[in-house]
C-alpha positions in Angstrom: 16.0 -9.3 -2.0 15.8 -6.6 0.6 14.4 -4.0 -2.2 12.0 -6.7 -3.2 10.7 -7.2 0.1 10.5 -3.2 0.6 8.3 -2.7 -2.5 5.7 -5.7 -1.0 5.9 -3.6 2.3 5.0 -0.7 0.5 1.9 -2.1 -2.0 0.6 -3.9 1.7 0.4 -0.7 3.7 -0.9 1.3 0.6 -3.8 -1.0 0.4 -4.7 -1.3 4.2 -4.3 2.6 4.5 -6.3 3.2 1.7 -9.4 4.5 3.6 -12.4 2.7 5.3 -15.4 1.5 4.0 -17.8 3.4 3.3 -21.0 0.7 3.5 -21.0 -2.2 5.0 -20.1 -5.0 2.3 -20.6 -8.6 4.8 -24.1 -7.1 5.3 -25.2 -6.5 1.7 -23.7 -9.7 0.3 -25.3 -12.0 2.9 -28.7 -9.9 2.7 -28.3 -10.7 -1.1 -27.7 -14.4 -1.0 -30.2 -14.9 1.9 -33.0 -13.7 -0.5 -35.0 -15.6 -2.3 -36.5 -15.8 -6.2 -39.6 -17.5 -7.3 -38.9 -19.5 -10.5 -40.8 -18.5 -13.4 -39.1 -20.6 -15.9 -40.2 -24.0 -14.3 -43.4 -24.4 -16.4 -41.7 -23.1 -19.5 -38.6 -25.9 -18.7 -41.0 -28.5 -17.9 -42.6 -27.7 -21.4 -39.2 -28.0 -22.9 -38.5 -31.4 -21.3 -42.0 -32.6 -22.7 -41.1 -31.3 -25.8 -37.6 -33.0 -25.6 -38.8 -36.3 -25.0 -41.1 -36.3 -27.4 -38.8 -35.6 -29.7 -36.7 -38.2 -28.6 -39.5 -40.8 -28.9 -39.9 -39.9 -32.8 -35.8 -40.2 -33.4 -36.3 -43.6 -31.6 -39.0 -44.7 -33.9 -36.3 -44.0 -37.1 -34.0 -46.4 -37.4 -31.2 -44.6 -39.5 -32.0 -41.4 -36.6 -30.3 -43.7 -34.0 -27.8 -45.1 -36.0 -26.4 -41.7 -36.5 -26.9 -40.6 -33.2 -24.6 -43.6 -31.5 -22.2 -42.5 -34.3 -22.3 -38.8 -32.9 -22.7 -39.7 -29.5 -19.6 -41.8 -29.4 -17.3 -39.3 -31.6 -18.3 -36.6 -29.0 -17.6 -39.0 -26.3 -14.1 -39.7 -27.5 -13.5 -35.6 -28.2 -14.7 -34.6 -24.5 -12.6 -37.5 -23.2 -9.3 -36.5 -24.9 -9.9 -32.8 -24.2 -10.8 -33.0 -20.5 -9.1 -36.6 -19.7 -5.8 -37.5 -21.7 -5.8 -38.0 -25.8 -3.8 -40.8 -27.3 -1.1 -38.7 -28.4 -0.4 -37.8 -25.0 -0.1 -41.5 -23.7 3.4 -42.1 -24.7 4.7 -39.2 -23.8 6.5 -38.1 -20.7 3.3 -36.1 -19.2 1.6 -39.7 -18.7 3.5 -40.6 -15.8 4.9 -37.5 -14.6 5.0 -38.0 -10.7 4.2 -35.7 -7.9 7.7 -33.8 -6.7 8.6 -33.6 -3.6 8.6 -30.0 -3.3 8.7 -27.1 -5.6 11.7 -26.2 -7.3 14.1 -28.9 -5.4 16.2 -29.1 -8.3 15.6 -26.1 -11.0 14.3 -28.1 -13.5 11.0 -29.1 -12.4 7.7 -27.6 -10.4 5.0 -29.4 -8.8 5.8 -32.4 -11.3 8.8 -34.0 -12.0 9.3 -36.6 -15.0 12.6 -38.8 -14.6 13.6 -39.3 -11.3 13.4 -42.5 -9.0 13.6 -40.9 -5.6 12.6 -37.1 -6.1 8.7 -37.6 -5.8 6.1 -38.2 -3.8 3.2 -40.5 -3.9 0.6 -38.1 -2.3 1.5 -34.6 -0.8 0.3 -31.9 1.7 0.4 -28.3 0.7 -0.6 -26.6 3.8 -1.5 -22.1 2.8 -2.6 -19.4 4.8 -3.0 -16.0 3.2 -4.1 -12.5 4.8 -6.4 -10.6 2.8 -6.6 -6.5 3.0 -8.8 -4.4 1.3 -8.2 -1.4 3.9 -8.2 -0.3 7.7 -12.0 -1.9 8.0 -12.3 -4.6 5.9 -9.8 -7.7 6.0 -10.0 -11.4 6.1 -7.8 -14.5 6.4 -7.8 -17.0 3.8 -6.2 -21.0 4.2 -6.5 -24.8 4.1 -5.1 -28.0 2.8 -4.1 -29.0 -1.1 -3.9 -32.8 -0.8 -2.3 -34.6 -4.3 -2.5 -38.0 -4.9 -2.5 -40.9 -7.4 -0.4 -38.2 -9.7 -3.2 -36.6 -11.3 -5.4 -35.9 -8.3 -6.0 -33.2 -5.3 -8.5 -32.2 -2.8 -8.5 -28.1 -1.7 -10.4 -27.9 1.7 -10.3 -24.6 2.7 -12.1 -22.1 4.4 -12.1 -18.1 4.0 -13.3 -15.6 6.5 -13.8 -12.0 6.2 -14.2 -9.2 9.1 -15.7 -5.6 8.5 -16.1 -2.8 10.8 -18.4 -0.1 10.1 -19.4 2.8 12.5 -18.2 0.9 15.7 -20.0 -2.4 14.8 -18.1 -5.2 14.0 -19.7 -8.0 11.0 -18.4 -10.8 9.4 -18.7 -13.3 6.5 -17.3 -17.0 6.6 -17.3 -19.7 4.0 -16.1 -23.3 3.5 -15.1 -25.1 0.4 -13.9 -28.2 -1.1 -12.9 -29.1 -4.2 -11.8 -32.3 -6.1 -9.3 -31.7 -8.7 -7.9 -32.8 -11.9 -4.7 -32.0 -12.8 -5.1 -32.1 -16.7 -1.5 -30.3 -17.4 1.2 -32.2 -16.2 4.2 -30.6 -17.3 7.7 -29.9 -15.1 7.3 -26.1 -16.3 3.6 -25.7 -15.3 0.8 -27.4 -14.4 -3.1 -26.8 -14.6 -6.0 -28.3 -13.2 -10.0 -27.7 -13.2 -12.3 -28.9 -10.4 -16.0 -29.6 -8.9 -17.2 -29.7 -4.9 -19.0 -27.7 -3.0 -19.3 -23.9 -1.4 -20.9 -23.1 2.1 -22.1 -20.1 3.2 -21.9 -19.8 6.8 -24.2 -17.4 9.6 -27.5 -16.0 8.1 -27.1 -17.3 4.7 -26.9 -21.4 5.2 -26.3 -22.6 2.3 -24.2 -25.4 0.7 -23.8 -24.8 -3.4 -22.1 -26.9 -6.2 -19.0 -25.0 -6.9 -16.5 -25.2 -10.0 -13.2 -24.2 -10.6 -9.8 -23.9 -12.9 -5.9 -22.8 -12.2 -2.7 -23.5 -13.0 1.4 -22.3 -12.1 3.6 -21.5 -14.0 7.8 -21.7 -12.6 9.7 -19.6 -14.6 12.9 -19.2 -12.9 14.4 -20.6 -9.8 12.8 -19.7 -7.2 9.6 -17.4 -8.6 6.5 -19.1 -9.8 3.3 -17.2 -11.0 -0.5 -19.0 -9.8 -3.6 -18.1 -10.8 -7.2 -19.7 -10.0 -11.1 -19.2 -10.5 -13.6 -20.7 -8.4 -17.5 -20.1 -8.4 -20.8 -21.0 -7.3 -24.2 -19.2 -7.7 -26.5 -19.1 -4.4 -29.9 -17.4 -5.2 -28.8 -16.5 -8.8 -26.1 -14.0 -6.9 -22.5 -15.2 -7.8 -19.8 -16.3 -4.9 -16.7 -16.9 -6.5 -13.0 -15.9 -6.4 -9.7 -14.7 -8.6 -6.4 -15.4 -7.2 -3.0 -14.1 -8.8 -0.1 -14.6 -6.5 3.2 -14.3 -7.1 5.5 -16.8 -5.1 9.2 -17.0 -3.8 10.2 -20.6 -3.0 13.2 -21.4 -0.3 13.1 -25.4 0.2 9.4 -26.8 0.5 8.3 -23.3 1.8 6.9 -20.3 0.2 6.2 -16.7 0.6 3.2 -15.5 -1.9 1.9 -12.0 -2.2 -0.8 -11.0 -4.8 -4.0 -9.8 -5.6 -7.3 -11.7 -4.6 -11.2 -10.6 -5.9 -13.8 -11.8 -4.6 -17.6 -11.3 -5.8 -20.1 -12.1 -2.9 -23.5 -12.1 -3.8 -23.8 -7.7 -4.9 -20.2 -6.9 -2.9 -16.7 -7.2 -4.6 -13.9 -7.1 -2.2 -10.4 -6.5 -3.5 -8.1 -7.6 -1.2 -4.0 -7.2 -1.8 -3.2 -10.7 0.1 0.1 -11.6 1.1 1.0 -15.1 3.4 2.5 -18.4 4.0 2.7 -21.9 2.1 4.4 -25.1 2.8 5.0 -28.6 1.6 5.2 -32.1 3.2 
């Protein structure tokens, strides 16, 4: 344990001693998100909506046309249900009411879901993070927030991410808030994945509040190492603000120490950060 902890020592001073930065990356993604496009599509979309419904309006005037369509319409309905939802085949099987745990690897056997058990789970759960981020001496941020699960398929992610630069003496910084509703579409006691929808904000000069998507899952391959990693984006301004996250975790009773690599692209900057912190269960 005590080499393992050495070589996390050694990968977090390696990155934070790697050298300063050279330009100041806060200041170029907020000056890129902060600007504006003109949209020079909207005539050619609002053409292709015309366009649309009138094609619409001559299917409707076939009868056979709609016929078919309800039958496609209601076969792709069932596919996108059983793909993003839960398919029949999956109803009677143990995934179906595989309950919240408790905690993370309380017995070896199971992860963040547990199937058999009458006292080992929970009906909602807090998963409370905070993780440091270091890309070197000048840029570094801090990173946490809330995982909320409920009704055993469910969780909301509040969290909020701040980044601090200093270039030449001056100090800037970058700050962002998200939410995001979850689905957890893999159930399993091995691993578990989920994709999402909410909302980004951009805090400071940029202002703005964006529709933001994501997907992620864990896997626990041994007691008491699991592997996560997530994808969340959002476009302000046609410039991308998302993030990667691949952490490695070591679990002692509901806690857990993660350490990892996290990207993130805002607006023309890419920051990557080694991030190392702190998670806990209740």
């Amino acid at each position: 344990m005590s080499k393992k902890l050495f070589i996390l020592l050694v990968l977090l001073f390696t990155f934070y001693y790697c050298g300063y930065s050279q330009e100041g990356k806060l200041e170029n993604a907020k000056e890129s998100l902060k600007s504006t496009h003109s949209n020079a599509s909207t005539a050619k979309n609002k053409r292709v909506s015309s366009a649309s419904s009138s094609n619409e309006g001559e299917m409707n005037t076939s009868f056979f046309a709609l016929f078919f369509r309800d039958i496609l319409w209601g076969i792709a309905k069932y596919t996108v249900y059983g793909v993003a939802i839960e398919s029949t085949f999956e109803r009677g099987g143990s995934m179906h009411s595989a309950e919240i745990s408790n905690y993370p690897y309380k017995e070896a056997s199971y992860g963040n879901f547990i199937y058999t058990d009458a006292t080992n789970y929970n009906i909602t759960r807090f998963d409370i993070y905070t993780y440091f981020l270091v890309e070197n001496r000048s840029l570094y941020g801090v990173d946490f927030g809330v995982d909320f699960r409920f009704l055993k398929r469910f969780a909301l992610d509040v969290n909020y991410t701040t980044f601090q630069e200093n270039i030449k003496g001056q100090k800037d910084s970058f700050n962002m808030f998200s939410t995001l509703l979850k689905y957890q579409r893999i159930r399993t006691q091995r691993f578990d994945a989920w994709f999402g929808i909410g909302f980004r904000h951009v805090f400071k000069d940029v202002n703005k509040t964006k529709l933001l998507l994501g997907f992620g899952g864990e896997i626990f391959v041994a007691k008491p190492v699991s592997i996560l990693a997530s994808y969340k984006w959002a476009t302000i301004n046609r410039q991308s603000v998302r993030n990667t996250k691949l952490l490695l975790k070591y679990h002692v009773k509901n806690y857990r120490i993660a350490a990892g690599y996290a990207h993130y692209k805002l607006g023309v900057s890419k920051i990557n950060a080694f991030s190392i912190g702190v998670e806990a269960s209740f």
